[in-house]
Backbone as CSV, one residue per row, in Angstrom:
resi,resn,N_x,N_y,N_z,CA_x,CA_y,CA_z,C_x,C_y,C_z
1,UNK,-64.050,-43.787,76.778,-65.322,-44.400,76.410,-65.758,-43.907,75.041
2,UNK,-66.588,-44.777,73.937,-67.028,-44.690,72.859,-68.703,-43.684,73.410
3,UNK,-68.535,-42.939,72.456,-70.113,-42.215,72.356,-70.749,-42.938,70.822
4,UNK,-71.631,-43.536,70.815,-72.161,-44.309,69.660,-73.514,-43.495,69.491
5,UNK,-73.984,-42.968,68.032,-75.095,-42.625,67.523,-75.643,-43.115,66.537
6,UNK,-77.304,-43.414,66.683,-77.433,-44.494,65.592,-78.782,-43.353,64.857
7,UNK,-78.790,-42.510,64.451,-79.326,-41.625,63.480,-80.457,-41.725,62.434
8,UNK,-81.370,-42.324,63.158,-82.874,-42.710,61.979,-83.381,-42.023,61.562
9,UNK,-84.399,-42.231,61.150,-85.586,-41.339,60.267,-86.333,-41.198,61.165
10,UNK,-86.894,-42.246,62.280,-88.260,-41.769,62.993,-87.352,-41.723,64.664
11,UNK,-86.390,-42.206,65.155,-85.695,-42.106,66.434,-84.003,-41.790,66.542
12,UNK,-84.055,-41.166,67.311,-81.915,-41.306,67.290,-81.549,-41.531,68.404
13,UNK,-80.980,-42.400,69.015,-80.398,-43.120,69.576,-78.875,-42.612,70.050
14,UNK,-78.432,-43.033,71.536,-77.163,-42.730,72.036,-76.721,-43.571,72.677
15,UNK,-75.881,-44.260,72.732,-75.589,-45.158,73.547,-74.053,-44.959,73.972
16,UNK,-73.304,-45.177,75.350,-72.226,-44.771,75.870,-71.408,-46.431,75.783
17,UNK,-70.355,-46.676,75.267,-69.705,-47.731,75.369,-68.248,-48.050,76.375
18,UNK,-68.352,-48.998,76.948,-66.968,-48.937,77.632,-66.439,-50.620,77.343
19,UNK,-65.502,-50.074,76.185,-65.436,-51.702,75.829,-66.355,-52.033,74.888
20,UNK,-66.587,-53.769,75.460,-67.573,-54.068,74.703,-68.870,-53.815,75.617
21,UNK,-68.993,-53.059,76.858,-69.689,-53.190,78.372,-70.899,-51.641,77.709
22,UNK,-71.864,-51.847,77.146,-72.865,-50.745,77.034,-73.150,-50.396,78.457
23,UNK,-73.289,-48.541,78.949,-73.255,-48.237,80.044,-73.939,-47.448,80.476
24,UNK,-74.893,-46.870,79.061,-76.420,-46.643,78.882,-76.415,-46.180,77.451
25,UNK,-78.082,-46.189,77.289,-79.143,-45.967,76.065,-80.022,-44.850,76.737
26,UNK,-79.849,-43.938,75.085,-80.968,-43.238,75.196,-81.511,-42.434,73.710
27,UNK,-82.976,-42.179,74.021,-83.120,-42.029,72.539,-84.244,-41.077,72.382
28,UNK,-84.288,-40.371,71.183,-84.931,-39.260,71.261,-85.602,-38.669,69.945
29,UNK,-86.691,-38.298,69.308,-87.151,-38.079,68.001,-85.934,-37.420,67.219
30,UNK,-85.405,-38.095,65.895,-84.984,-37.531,65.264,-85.499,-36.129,64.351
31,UNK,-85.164,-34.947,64.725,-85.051,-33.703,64.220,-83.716,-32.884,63.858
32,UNK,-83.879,-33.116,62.671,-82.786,-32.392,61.853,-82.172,-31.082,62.193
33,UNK,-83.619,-30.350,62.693,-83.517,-28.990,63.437,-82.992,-28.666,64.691
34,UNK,-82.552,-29.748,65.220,-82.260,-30.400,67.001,-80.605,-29.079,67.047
35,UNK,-80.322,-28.366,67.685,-79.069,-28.073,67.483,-78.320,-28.685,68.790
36,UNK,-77.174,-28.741,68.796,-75.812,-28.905,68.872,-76.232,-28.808,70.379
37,UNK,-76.662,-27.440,71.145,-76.833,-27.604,72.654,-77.845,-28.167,73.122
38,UNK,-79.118,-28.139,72.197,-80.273,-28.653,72.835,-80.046,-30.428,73.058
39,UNK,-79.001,-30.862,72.297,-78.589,-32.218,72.582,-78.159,-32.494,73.519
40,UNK,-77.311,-31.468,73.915,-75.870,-31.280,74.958,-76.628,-30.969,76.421
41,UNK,-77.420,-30.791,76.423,-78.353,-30.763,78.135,-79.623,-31.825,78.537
42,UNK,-79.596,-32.278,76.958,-80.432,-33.375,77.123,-79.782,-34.713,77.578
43,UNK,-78.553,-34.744,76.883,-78.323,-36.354,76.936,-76.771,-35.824,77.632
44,UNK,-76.163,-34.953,78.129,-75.514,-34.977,79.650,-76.243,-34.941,81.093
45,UNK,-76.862,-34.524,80.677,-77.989,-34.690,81.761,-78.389,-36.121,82.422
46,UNK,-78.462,-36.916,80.839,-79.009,-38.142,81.162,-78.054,-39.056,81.449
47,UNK,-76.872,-38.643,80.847,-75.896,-39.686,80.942,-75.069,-39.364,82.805
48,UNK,-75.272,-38.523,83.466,-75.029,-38.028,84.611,-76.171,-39.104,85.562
49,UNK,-77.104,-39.372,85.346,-78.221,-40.652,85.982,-77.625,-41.806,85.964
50,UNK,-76.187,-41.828,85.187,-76.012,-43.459,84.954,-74.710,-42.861,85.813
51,UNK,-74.686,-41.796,86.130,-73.057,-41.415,86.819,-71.703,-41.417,85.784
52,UNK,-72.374,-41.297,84.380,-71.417,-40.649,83.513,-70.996,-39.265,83.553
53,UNK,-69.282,-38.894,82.926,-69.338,-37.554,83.024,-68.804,-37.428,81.351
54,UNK,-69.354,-36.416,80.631,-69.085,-35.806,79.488,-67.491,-36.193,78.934
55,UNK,-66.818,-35.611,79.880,-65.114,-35.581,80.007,-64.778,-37.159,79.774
56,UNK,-65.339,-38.605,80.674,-65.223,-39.566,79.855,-65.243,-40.150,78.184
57,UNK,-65.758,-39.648,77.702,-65.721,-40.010,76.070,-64.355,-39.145,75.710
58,UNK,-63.826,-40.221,74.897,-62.653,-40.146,74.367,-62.899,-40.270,72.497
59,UNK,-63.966,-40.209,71.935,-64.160,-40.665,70.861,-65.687,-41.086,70.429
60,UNK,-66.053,-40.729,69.116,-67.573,-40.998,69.134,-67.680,-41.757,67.519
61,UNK,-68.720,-42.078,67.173,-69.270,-42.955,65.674,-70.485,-42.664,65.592
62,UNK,-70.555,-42.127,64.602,-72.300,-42.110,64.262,-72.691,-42.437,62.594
63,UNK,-73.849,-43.375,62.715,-74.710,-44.190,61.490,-75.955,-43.242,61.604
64,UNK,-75.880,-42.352,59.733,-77.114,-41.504,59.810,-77.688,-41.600,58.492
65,UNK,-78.858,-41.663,58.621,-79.799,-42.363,57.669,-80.352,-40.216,57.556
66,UNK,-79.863,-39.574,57.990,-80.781,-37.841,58.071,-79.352,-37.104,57.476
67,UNK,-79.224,-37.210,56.505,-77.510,-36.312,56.215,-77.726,-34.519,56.811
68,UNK,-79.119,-34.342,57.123,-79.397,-32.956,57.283,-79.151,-32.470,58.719
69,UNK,-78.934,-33.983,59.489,-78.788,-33.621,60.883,-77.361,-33.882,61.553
70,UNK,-76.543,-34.293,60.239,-75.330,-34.477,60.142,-74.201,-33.083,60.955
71,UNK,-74.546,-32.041,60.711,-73.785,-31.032,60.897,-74.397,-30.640,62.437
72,UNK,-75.271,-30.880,63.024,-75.987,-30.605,64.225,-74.890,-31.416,65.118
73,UNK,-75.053,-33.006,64.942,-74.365,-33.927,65.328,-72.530,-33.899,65.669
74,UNK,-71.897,-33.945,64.246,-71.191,-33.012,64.560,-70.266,-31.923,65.766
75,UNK,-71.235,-30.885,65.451,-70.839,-30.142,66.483,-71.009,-30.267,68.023
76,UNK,-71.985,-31.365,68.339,-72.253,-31.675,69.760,-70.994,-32.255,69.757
77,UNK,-70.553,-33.087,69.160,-68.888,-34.311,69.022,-67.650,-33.393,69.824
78,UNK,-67.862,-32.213,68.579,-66.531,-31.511,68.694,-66.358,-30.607,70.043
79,UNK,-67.754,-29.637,70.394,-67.931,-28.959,71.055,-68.306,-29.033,72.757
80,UNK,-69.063,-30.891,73.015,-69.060,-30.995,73.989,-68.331,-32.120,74.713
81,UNK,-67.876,-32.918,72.939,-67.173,-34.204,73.854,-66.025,-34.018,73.496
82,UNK,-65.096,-32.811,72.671,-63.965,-32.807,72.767,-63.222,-34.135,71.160
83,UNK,-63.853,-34.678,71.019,-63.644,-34.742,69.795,-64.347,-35.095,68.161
84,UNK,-63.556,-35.508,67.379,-64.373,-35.481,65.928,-64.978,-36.774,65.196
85,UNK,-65.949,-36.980,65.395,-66.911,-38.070,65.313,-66.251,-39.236,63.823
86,UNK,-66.757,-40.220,63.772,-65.986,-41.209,62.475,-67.720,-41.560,61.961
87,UNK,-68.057,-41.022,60.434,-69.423,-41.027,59.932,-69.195,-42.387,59.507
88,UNK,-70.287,-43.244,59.531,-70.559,-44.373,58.654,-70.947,-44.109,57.483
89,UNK,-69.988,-43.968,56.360,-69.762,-43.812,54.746,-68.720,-43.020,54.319
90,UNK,-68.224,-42.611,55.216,-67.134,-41.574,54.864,-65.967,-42.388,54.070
91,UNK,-65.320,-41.532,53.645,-63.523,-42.377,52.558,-63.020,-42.812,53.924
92,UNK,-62.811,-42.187,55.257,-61.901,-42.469,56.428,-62.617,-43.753,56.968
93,UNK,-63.580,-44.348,56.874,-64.685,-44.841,57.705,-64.380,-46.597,56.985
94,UNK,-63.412,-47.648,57.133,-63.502,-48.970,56.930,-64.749,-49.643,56.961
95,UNK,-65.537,-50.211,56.506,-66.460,-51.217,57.326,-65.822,-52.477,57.227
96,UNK,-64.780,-52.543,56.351,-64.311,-54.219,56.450,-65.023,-55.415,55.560
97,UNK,-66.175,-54.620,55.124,-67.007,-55.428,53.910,-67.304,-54.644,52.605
98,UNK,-68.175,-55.785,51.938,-68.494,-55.093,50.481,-69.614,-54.960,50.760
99,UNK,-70.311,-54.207,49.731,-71.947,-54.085,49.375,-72.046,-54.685,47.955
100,UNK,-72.070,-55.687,47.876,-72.380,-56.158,46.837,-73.968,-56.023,45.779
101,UNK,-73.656,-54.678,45.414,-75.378,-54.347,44.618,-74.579,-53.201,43.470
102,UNK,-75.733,-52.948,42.828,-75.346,-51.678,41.804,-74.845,-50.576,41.756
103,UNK,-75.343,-50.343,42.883,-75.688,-48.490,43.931,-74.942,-48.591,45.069
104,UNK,-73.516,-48.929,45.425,-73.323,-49.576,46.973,-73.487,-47.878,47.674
105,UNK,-73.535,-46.772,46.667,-73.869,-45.354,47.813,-74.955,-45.038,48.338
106,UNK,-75.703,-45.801,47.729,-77.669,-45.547,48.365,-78.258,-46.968,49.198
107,UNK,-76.991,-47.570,49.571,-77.353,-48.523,50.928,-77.138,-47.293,52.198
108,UNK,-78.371,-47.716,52.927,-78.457,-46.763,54.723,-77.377,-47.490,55.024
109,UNK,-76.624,-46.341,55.761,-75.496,-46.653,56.690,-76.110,-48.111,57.559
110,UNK,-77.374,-47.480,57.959,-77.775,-48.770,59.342,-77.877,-50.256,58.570
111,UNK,-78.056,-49.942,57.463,-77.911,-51.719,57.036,-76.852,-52.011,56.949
112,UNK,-75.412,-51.312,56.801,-74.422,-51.994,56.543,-73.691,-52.349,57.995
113,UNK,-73.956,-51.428,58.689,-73.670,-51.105,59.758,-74.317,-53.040,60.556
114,UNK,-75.584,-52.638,59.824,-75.951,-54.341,60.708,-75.593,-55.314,60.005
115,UNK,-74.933,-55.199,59.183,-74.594,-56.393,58.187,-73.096,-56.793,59.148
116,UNK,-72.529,-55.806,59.289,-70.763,-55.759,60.295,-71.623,-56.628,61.734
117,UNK,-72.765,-56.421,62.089,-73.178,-56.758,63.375,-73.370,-58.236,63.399
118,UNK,-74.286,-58.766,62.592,-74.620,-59.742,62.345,-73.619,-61.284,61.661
119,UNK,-72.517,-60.382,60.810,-71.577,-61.477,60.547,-70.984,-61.922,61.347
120,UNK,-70.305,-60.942,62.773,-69.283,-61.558,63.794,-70.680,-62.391,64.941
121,UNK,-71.553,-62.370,64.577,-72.634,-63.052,65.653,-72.750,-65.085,64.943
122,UNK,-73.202,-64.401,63.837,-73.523,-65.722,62.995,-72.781,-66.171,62.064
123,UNK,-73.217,-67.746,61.714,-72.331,-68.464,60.298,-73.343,-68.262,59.429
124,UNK,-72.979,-68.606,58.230,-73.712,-68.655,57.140,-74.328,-67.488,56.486
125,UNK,-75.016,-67.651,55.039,-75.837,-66.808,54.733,-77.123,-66.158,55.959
126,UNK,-76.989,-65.075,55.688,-78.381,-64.646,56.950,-79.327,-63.751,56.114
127,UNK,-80.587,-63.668,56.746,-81.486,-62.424,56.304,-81.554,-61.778,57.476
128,UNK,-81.639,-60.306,57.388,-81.442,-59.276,58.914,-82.605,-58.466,58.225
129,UNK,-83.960,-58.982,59.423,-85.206,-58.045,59.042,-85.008,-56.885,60.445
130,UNK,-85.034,-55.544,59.500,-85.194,-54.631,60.909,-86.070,-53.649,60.450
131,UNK,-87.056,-53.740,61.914,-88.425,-53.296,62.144,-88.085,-51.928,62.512
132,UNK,-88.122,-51.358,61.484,-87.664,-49.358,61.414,-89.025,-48.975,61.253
133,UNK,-88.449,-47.819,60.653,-89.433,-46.618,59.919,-89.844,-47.477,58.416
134,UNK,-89.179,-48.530,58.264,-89.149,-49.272,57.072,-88.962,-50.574,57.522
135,UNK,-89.218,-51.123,56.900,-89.708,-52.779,58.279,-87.967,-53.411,56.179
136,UNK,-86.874,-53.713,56.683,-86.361,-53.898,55.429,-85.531,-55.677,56.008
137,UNK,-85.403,-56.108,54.757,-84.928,-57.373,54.788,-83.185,-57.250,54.015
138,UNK,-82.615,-57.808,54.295,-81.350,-57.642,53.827,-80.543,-58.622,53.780
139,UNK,-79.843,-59.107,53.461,-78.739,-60.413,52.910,-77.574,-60.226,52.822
140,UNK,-77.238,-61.359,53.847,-76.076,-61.241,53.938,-75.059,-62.102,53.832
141,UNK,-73.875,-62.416,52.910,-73.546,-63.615,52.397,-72.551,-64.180,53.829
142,UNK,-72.393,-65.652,53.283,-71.405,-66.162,54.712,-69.749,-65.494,55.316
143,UNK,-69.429,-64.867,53.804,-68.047,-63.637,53.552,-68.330,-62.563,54.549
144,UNK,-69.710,-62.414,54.985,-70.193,-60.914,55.873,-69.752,-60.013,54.742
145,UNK,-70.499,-60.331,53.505,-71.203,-59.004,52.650,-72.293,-58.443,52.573
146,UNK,-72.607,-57.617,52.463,-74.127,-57.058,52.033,-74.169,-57.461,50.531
147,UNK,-75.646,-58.061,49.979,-75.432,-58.532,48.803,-77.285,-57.814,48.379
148,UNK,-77.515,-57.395,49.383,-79.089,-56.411,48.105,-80.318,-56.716,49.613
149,UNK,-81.327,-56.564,49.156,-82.175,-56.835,50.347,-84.185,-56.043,49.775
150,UNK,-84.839,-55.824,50.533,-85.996,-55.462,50.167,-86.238,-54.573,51.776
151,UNK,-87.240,-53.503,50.979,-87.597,-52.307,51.344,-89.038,-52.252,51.625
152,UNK,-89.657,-52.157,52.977,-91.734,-52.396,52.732,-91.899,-51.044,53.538
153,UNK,-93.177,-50.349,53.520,-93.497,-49.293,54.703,-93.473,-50.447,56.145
154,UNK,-93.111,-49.253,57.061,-92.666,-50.420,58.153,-94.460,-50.029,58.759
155,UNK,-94.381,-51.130,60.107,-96.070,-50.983,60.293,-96.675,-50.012,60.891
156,UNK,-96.031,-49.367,61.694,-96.337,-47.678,61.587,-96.587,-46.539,60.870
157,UNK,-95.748,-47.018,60.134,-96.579,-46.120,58.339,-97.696,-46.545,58.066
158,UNK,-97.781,-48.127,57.916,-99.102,-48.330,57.426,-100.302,-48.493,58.540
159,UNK,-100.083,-48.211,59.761,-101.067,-47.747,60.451,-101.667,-46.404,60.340
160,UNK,-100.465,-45.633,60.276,-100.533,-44.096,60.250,-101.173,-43.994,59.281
161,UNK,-101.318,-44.922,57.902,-102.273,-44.545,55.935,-103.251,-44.615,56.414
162,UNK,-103.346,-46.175,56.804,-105.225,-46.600,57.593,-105.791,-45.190,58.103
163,UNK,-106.008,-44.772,58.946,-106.309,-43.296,60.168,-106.293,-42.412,59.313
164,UNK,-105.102,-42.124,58.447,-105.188,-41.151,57.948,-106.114,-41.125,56.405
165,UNK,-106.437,-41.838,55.847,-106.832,-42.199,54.785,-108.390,-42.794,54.360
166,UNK,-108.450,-43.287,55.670,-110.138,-43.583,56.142,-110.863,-43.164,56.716
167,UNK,-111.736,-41.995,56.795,-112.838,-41.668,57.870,-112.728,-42.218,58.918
168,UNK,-113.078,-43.379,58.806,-114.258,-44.287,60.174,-112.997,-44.776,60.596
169,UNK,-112.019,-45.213,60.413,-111.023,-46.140,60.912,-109.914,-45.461,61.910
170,UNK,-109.832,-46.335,63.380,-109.302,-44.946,64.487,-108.037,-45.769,64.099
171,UNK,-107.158,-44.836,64.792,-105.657,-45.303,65.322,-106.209,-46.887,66.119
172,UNK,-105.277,-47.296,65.926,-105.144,-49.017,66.745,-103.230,-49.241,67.452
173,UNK,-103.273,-50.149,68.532,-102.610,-50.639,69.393,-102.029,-51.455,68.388
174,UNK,-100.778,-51.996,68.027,-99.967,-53.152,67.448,-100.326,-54.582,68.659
175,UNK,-101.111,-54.988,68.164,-100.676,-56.597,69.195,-101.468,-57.556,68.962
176,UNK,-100.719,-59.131,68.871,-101.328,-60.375,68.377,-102.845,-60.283,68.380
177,UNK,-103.457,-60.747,67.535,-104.791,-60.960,67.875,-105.097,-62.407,67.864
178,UNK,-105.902,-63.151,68.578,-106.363,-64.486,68.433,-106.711,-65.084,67.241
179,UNK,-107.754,-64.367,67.313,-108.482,-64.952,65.748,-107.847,-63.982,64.945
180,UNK,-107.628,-64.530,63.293,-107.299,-64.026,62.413,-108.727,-63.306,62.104
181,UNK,-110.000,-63.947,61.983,-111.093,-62.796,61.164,-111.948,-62.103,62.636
182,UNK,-111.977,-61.026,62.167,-112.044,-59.742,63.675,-113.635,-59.541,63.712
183,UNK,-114.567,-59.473,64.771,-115.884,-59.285,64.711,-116.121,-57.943,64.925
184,UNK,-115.105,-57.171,64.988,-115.174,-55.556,64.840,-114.506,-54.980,64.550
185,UNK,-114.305,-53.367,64.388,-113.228,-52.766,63.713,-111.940,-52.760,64.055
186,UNK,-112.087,-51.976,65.775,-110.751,-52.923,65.973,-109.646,-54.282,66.091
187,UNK,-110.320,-54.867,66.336,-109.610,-56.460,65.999,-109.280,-57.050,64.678
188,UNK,-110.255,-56.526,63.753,-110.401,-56.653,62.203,-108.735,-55.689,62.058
189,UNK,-108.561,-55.018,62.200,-107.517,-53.723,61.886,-106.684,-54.321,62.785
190,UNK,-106.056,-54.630,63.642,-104.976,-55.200,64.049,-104.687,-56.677,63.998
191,UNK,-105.999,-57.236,63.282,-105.463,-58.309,63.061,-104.804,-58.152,61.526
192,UNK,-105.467,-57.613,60.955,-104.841,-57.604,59.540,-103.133,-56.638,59.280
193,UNK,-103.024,-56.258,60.217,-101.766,-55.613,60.689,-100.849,-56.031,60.640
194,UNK,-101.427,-57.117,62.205,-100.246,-58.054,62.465,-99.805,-59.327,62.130
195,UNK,-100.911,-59.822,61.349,-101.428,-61.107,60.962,-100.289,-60.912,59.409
196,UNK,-100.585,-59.807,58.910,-100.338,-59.545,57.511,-98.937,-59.284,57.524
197,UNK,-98.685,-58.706,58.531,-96.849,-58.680,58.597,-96.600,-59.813,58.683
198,UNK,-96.935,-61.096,59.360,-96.439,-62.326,59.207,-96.581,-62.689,58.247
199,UNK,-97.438,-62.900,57.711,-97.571,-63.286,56.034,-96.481,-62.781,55.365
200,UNK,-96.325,-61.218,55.164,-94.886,-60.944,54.759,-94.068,-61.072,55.148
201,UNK,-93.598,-61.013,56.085,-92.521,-62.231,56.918,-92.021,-62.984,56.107
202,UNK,-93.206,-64.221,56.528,-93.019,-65.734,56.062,-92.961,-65.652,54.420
203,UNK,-93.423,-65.141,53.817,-93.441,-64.938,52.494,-92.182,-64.580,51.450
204,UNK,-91.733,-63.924,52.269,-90.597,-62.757,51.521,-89.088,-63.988,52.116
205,UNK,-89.437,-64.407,53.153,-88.200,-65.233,53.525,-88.156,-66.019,52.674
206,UNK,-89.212,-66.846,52.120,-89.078,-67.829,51.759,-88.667,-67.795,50.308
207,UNK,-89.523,-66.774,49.629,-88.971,-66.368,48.462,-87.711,-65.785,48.280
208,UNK,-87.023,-65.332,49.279,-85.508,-64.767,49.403,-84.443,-66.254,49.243
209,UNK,-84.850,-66.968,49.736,-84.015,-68.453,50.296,-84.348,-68.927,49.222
210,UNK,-85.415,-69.421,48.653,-85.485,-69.746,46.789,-84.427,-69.018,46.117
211,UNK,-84.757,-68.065,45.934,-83.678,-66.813,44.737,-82.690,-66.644,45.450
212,UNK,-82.172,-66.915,46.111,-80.429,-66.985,46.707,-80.246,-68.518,46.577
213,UNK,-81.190,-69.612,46.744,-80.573,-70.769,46.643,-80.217,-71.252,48.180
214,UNK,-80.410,-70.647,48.935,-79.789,-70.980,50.409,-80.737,-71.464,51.271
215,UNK,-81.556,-72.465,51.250,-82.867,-72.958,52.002,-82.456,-72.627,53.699
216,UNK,-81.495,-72.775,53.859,-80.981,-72.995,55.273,-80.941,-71.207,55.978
217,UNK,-81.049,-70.508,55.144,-80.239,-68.904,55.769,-80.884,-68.809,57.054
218,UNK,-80.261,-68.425,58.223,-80.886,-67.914,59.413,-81.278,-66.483,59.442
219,UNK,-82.493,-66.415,60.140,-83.169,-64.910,60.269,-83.193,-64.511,61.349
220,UNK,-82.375,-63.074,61.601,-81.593,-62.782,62.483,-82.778,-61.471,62.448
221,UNK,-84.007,-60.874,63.607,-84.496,-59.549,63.689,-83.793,-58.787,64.855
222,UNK,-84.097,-57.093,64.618,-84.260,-56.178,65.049,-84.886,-55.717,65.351
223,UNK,-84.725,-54.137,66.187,-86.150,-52.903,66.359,-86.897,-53.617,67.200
224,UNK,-87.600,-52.208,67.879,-88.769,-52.393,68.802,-89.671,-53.480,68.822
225,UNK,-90.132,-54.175,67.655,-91.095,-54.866,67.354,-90.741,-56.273,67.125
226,UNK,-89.647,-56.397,66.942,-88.768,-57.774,66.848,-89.722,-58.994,67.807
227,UNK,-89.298,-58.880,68.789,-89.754,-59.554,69.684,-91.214,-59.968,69.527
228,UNK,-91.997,-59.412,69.666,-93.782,-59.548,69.139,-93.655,-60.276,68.291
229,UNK,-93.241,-60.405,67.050,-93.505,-60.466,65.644,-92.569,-62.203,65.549
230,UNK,-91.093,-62.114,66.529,-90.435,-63.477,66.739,-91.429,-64.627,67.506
231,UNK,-92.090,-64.202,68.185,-93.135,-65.073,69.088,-94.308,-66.032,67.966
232,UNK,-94.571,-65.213,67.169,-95.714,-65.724,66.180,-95.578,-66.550,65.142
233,UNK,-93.831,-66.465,64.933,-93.497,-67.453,63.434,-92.461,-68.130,63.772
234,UNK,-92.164,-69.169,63.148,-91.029,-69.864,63.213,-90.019,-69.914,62.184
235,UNK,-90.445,-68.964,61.054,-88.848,-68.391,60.196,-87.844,-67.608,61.398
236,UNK,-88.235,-67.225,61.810,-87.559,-65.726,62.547,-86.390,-66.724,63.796
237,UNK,-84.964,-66.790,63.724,-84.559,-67.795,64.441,-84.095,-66.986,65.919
238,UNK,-83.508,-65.778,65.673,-82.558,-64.933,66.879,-83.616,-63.469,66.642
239,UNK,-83.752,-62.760,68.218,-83.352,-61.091,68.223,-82.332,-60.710,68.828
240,UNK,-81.933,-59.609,67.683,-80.780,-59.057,68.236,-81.155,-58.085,68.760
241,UNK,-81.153,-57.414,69.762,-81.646,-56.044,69.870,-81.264,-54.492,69.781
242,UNK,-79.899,-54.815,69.782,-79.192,-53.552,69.951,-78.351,-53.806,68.650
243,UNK,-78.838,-54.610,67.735,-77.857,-54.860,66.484,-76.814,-53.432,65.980
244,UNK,-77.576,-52.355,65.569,-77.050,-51.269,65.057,-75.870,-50.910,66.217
245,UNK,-76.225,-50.454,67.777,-74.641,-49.987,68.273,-74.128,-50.810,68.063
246,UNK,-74.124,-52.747,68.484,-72.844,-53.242,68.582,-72.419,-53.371,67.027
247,UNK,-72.867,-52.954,65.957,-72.266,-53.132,64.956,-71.353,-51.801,64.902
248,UNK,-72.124,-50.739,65.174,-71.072,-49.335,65.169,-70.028,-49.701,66.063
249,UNK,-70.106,-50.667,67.171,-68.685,-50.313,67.853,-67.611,-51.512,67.448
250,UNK,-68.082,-52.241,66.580,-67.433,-53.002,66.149,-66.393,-52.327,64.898
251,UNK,-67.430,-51.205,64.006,-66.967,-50.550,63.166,-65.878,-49.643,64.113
252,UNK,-65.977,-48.755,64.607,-64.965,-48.296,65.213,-63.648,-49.478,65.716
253,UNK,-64.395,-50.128,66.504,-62.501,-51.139,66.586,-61.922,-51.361,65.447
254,UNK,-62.431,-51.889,64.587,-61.439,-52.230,63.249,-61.021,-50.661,62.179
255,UNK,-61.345,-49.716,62.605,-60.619,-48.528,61.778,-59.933,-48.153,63.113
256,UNK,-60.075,-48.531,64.408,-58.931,-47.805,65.424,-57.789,-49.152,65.195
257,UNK,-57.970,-50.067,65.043,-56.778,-50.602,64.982,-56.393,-50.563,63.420
């Protein structure tokens, strides 16, 4: 069995693969400081609930956006699953595509990683919005290249500025509001939240599909928030939800064969 890690900024993620057959998820604040055993009783533990045993994994992949938690990671690979993990960016590490931009070393593993996900799903040019720690848009040509994309605070950041930045203004709940203009603070503040992410949404797609020329591109989301945010507009065509593992285990089949 594949051990898959998907390594964020605000969550990290585990998922056990058999095949193409996911056989559980689990996920946990990314901390850089996390060592090697405190992983190793957390998530054998958990993977023992699904009636996994450790000794099953034959092989692991991990996409890390934290290079600091890289060596933590690592050693859980070597030390509890017996072997040596395949990094997304490494010289050993295929993805099978290009990054077509200036900088192809300062693309996140997880975008390319979903760029591999999203080409064997769909035809054509696509945009892949994923609702991170960074809410980012990305492009992807019909070849399944990465060709550049855009970067916003995702809406948890900019909830977290609001609260933190305003006196009077509390923490707020993410969720549709009816009316766009709010007769109080809270509704006013989540509508302009959520209301306003659609606007950028719809906005940024459209201006993406102008400046690529591709009126037609399908918009393929991600992340927790996908879903909410797919309900309200009609750019947004598919969620994927688990985009990032099945793209890591896709990355692993094509460097094992």
């Amino acid at each position: 069995m594949l051990l898959v890690v998907d390594s964020g900024n605000t969550n990290t993620v585990f998922a056990v693969f058999e095949g193409d057959d996911c056989r559980g998820v689990w996920r946990c604040g990314s901390n850089p400081r996390r060592t090697a055993d405190e992983y190793a009783v957390w998530l054998i533990d958990l993977m023992a609930l699904e009636n996994l045993s450790r000794d099953e994994i034959s092989a692991a992949i991990v996409s890390s956006v934290v290079p600091e938690g890289n060596f933590n990671l690592t050693a859980l690979c070597q030390r509890y699953f017996k072997c040596d993990p395949m990094f997304i960016g490494e010289e050993d590490c295929d993805l099978g595509i290009q990054a077509l931009v200036d900088r192809p070393d300062q693309v996140g593993a997880d975008r390319l990683v979903n760029t591999v996900a999203v080409h064997g799903c769909y035809d054509g040019d696509l945009i892949v919005i994923d609702f991170g720690t960074a809410t980012t848009f990305d492009i992807v040509d019909s070849d399944g290249n990465y060709c550049g994309g855009v970067i916003c605070p995702g809406i948890n950041l900019s909830l977290d500025a609001l609260y933190m930045a305003a006196a009077q203004l509390p923490r707020v709940d993410i969720k549709a509001t009816t009316n766009i203009i709010g007769k109080a603070t809270v509704p006013a503040m989540q509508s302009g939240i959520f209301w306003g992410y659609i606007g950028m949404i719809e906005g940024l797609v459209s201006r993406i599909r102008g400046e690529y020329n591709s009126p037609e591109m399908s918009v393929i989301t991600t992340g927790g928030l996908a879903p909410l945010f797919a309900e309200a507009t009609d750019v947004i065509d598919h969620v994927y939800p688990d985009m990032t593992l099945r793209g890591l285990v896709e990355v692993y089949k094509r460097n094992r064969r």
